[in-house]
C-alpha positions in Angstrom: 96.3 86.1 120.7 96.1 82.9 122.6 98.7 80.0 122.6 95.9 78.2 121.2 96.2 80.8 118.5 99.6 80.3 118.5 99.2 76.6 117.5 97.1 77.6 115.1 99.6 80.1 113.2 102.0 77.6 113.5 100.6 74.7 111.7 99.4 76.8 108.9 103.0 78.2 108.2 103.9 74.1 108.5 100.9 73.6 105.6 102.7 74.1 102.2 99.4 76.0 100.2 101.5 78.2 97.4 99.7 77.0 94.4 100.6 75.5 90.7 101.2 79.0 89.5 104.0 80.0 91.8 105.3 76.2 91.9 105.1 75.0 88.3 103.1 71.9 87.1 106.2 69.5 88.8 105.5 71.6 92.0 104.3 70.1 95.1 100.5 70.2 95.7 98.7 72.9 97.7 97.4 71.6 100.4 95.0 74.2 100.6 92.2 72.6 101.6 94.1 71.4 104.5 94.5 75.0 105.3 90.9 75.8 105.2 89.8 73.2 107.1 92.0 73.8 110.3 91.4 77.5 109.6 87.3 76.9 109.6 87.9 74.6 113.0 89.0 77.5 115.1 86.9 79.9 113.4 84.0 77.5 114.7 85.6 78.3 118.1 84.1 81.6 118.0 80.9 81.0 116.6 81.7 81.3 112.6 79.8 78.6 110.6 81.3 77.7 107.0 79.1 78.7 104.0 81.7 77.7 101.4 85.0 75.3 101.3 84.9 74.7 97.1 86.8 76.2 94.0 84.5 78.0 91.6 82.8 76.6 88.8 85.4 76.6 85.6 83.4 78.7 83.8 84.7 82.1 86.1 88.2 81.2 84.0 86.4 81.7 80.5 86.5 85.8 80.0 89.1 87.7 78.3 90.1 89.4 81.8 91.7 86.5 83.2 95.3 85.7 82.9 96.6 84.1 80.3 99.1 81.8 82.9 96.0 80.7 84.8 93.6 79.8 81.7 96.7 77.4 80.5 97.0 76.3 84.0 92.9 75.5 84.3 93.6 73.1 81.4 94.7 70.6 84.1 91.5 69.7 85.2 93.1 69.4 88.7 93.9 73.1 88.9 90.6 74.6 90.6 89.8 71.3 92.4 93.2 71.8 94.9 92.5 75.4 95.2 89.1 76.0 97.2 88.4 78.8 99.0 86.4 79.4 102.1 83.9 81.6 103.2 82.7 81.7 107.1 79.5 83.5 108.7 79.3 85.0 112.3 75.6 85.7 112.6 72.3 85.5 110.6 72.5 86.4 107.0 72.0 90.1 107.3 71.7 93.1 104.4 74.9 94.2 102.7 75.0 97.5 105.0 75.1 95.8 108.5 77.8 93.4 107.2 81.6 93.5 107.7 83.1 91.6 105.6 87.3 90.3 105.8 89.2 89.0 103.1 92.5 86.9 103.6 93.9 84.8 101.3 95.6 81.1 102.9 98.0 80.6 99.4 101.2 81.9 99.7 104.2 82.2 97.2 106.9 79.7 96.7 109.4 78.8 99.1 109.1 76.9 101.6 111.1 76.5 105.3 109.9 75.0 109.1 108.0 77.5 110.9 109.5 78.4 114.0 108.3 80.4 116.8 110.8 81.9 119.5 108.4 84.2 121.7 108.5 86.6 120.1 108.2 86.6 116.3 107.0 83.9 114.0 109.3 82.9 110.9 107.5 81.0 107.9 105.7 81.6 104.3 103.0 83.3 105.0 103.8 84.5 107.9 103.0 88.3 107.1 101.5 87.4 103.6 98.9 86.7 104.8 98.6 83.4 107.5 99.5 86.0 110.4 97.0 88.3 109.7 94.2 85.4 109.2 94.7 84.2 112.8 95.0 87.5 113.8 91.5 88.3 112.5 90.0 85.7 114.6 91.3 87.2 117.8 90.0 90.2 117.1 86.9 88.8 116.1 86.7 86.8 119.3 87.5 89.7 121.8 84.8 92.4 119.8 82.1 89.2 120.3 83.1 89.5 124.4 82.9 92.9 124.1 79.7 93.9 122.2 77.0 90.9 122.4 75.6 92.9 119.3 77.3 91.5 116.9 76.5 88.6 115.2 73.1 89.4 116.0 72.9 93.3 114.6 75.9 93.3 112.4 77.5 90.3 110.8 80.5 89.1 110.1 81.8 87.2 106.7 85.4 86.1 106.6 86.8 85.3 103.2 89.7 83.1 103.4 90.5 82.6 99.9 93.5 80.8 97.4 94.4 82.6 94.1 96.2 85.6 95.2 99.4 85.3 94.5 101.2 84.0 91.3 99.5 86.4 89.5 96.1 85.1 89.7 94.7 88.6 90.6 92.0 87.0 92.4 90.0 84.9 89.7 89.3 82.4 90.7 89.8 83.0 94.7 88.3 86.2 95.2 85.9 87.5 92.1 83.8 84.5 92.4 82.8 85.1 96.0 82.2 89.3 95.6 80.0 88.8 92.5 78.4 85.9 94.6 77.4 88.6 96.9 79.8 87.5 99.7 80.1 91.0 100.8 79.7 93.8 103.1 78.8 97.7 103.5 82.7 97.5 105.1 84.8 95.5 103.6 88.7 94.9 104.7 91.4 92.8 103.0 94.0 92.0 105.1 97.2 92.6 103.8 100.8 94.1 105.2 100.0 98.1 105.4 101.7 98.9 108.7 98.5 98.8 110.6 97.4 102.2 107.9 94.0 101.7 106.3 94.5 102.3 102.0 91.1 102.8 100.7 93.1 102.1 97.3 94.6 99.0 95.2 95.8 99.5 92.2 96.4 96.7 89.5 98.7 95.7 86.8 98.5 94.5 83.1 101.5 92.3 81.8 102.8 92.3 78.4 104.9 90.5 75.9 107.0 92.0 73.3 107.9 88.6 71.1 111.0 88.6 68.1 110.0 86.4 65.6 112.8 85.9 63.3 115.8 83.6 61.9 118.4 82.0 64.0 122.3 82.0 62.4 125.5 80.3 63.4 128.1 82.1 65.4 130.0 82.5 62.5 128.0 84.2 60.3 126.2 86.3 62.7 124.5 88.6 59.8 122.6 86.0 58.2 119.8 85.9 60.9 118.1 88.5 63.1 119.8 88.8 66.6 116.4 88.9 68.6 119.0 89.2 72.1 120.3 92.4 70.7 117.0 93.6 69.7 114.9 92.7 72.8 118.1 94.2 74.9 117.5 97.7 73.0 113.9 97.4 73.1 114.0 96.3 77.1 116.6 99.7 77.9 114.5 102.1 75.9 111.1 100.7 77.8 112.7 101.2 81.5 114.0 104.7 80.4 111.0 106.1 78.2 108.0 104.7 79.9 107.9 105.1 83.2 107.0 108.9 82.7 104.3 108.3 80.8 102.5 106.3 83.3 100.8 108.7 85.8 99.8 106.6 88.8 101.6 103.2 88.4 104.7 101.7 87.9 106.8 99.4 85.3 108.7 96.4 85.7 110.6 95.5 82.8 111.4 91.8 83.5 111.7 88.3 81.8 114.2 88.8 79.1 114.7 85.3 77.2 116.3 84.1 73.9 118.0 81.2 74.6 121.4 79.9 77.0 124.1 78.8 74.5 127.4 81.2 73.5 127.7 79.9 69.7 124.3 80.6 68.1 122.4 84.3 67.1 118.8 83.7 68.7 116.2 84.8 66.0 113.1 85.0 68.7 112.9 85.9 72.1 110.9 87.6 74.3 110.4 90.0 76.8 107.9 90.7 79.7 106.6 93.8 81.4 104.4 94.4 84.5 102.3 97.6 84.5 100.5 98.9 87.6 97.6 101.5 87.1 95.0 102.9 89.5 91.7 103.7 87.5 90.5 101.8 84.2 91.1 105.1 82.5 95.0 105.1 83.3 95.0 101.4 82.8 93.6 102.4 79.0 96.1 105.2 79.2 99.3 103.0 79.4 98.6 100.2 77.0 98.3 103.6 74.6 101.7 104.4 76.0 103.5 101.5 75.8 102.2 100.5 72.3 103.8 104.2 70.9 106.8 103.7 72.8 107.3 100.3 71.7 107.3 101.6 67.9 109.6 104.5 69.0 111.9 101.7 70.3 111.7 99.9 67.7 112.7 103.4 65.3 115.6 103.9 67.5 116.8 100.5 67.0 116.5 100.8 63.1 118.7 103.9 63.0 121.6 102.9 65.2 121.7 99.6 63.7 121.5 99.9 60.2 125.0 100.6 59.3 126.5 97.8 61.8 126.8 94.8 59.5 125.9 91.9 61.7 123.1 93.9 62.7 121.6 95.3 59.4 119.1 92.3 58.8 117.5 92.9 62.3 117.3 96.3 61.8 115.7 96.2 58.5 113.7 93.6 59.5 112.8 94.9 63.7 108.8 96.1 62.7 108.2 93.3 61.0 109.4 90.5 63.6 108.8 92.5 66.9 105.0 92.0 68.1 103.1 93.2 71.4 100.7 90.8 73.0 99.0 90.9 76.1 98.9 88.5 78.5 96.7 90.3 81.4 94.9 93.7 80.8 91.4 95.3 81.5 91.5 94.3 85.1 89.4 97.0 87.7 91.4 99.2 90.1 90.4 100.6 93.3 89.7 103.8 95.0 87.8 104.1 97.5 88.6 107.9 98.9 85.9 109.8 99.7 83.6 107.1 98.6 81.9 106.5 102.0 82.6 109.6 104.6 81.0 107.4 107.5 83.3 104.5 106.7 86.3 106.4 106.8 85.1 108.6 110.2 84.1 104.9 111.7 87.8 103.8 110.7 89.5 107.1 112.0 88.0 108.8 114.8 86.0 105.4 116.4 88.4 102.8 115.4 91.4 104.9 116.0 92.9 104.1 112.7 95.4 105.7 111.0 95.2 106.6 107.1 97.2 105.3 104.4 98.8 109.0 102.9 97.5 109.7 99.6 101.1 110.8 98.3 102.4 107.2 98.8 101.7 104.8 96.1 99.0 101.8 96.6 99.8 98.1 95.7 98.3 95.5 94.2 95.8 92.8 95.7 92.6 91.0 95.3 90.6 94.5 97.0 90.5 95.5 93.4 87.3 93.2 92.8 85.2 95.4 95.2 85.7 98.8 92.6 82.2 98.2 91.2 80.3 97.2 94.5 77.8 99.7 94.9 76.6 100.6 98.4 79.9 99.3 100.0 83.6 100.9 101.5 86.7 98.9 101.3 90.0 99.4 102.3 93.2 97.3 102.5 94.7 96.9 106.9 96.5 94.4 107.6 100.2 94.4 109.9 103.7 94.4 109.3 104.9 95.8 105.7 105.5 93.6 102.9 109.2 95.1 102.7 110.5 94.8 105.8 108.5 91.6 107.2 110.3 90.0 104.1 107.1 89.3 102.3 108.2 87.5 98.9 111.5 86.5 100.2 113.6 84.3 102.1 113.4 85.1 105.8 109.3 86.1 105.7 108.5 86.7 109.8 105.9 88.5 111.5 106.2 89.8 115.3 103.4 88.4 117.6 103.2 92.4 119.1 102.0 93.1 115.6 99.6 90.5 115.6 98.5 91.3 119.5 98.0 95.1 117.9 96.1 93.9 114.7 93.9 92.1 116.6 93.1 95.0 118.8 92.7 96.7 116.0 90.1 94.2 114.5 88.0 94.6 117.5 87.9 98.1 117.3 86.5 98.6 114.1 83.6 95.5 114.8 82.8 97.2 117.7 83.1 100.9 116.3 80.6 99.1 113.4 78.0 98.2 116.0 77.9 101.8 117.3 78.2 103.4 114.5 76.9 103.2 111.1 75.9 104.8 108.0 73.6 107.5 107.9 70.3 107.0 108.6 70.9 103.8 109.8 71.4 103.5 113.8 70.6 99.8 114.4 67.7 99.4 116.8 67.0 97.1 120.0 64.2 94.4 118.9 62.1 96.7 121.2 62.4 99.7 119.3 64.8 101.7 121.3 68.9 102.7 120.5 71.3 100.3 121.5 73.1 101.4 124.9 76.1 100.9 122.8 75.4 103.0 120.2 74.2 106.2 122.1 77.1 105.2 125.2 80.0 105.8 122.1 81.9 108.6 122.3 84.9 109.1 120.5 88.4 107.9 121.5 87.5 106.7 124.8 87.9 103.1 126.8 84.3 102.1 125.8 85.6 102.4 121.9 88.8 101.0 122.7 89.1 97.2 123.9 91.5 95.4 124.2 91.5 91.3 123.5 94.3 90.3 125.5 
């Protein structure tokens, strides 16, 4: 990375882009397009020409797999129109197979601080997740383009810089429109914090709302109504301790507890939320099944502790009929990717000198989860830095510039590794007819495979 990169990483972390969803309707707007535009300027640098800088038409928000938080968001009709996202070519339009295509989303969550940079590590929102990596990108970009004339001639490049990931947008509006717009590749990477380990897997999630609808009471006569804090506090215990088991490849948050913030008054409704991760549609199907039976079994267990407590006997009487489960996300795709493209994975390994995410560590969530149903094509998450440690989320978020010098590096590799290498049966020719030098000069896991931009 250059110090003109540098600039550039800096002055995104200093544009505020988390969106309405992370910082309420009150919140400060994104100034996402902002973002895109300086983004698109340097990418021009380099030889990338923009495609797209607009949201999607409304209409992507009108299916039953969207979130429930970002249809009642879209009702502001100034929801999609701050939120564009950006698509940039290197290169003729080319097929699907001798495209690589890069995803990286400019939003960010909320919080927001200066960005600093000391030397040696940059400090900011976004920094790691995922405005570092984006710059990053076009390094690596720029140094495989000195490196290997081919491409952007005989394989392309389409960079997805996109706004909806976070605040649990899952990508709706950001990245879905631009896959099922064909904005995609035979190799497709989204960059997010993995520790510089390719995860051919994302999972995703399905949240839930158990709601108590019942009667509120005074303090002092705590038995006339339905205590929907007691209730939702039995139901939330049993959930975290009873579920998770049942769920074979994801996890459960149990979060979002709410009846109300005064000492004197029993709370007749409430609610509770819960965040399920899966990795397949079947599983996904698997644990609403699971969740629905242990909801009734918590709802049993309530009933029979409760009944002979007398402030609590109305509420247990009464838990089935005033407890409901309602969903505000579900039905959303999952990825995996393993073994579904050998020559992707040998081009990441053994010519790109990658290393594998393991397939005993659990996958995360993030927008990859839209390519599960692209035929023809290989994606995988990459990205540096790890979304624990770098502070990702949190207070503190920082990325080291080694790990964006590396990522870079690592970039370049794999676009070059793609112009020497690609699926079977399909070694790109010279207009003349004959192999490219490159491609029959590659051999594995020497200098020529491995460049360096700086």
């Amino acid at each position: 990375m250059t110090p003109a990169d540098h600039g550039l990483l800096l002055d995104l972390l200093a544009t505020p882009t988390a969106g309405p969803l992370e910082t309420g309707p009150d919140g400060p707007p994104a100034r996402l397009r902002e973002a895109g535009r300086a983004y698109a300027a340097a990418a021009a640098a380099i030889g990338l020409r923009v495609l797209r800088h607009a949201p999607p038409d409304p209409a992507v928000l009108c299916r039953d797999d969207v979130p429930l938080t970002v249809r009642e968001a879209a009702r502001d009709e100034t929801f999609l129109a701050r939120q564009p996202s950006l698509v940039l070519r290197l290169g003729p339009e080319l097929p699907q197979r001798d495209t690589v295509m890069f995803n990286v989303h400019l939003d960010t969550v909320a919080g927001w601080w200066p960005a600093r940079f000391d030397g040696r590590r940059f400090t900011g929102r976004g920094a790691v997740d995922a405005k570092g990596p984006a710059v990053a990108l076009l390094a690596g970009i720029r140094a495989a383009r000195a490196a290997e004339p081919a491409l952007g001639s005989r394989i392309g490049v389409l960079v997805q810089a996109v706004a909806g990931e976070e605040g649990g947008a899952m990508g709706t509006f950001g990245t879905r429109p631009l896959v099922e717009d064909g904005f995609t590749g035979g190799l497709n990477l989204f960059c997010e914090p993995t520790g510089h380990r390719f995860l051919p897997r994302s999972t995703a999630s399905m949240t839930a709302l158990v709601r108590v609808d019942g009667e509120d009471a005074v303090d002092d006569r705590p038995e006339a109504g339905h205590n929907a804090t007691v209730l939702l506090g039995h139901i939330s215990h049993y959930l975290a301790r009873t579920l998770p088991p049942r769920i074979g490849d994801g996890r459960v948050c149990v979060a979002g507890l709410h009846t109300g913030d005064r000492h004197n008054r029993v709370y007749g409704t409430g609610r509770l939320l819960l965040n399920i991760s899966y990795g397949s549609r079947p599983a996904g199907r698997a644990a609403e099944t699971a969740l629905e039976q242990a909801l009734r079994e918590a709802l049993a267990d309530f009933a029979s502790g409760a009944t002979g407590i007398p402030d609590l006997a109305r509420t247990a009487a009464d838990a089935a009929r005033i407890t409901s489960l309602h969903w505000h996300k579900r039905g959303l795709p999952a990825l995996d990717g393993r073994g579904r493209a050998p020559w992707a994975e040998e081009l990441l390994e053994r010519h790109a000198g990658l290393v594998r995410w393991p397939d005993e560590e659990p996958a995360f969530t993030c927008d990859a989860i839209w390519m599960a149903d692209v035929p023809d094509s290989y994606t995988a998450v990459f990205g540096p830095g790890d979304l624990d440690t770098n502070h990702a989320h949190a207070a503190g978020e920082y990325v080291d510039l080694d790990d964006l010098d590396r990522y870079a590096d690592e970039i370049a590799r794999v676009l070059v590794a793609r112009v020497r290498h690609g699926p079977p049966g399909g070694a790109a020719r010279e207009p003349g007819g004959g192999l490219s030098h490159a491609h029959s000069a590659a051999v594995p896991c020497t200098a020529d495979d491995r460049i360096s931009p700086r």
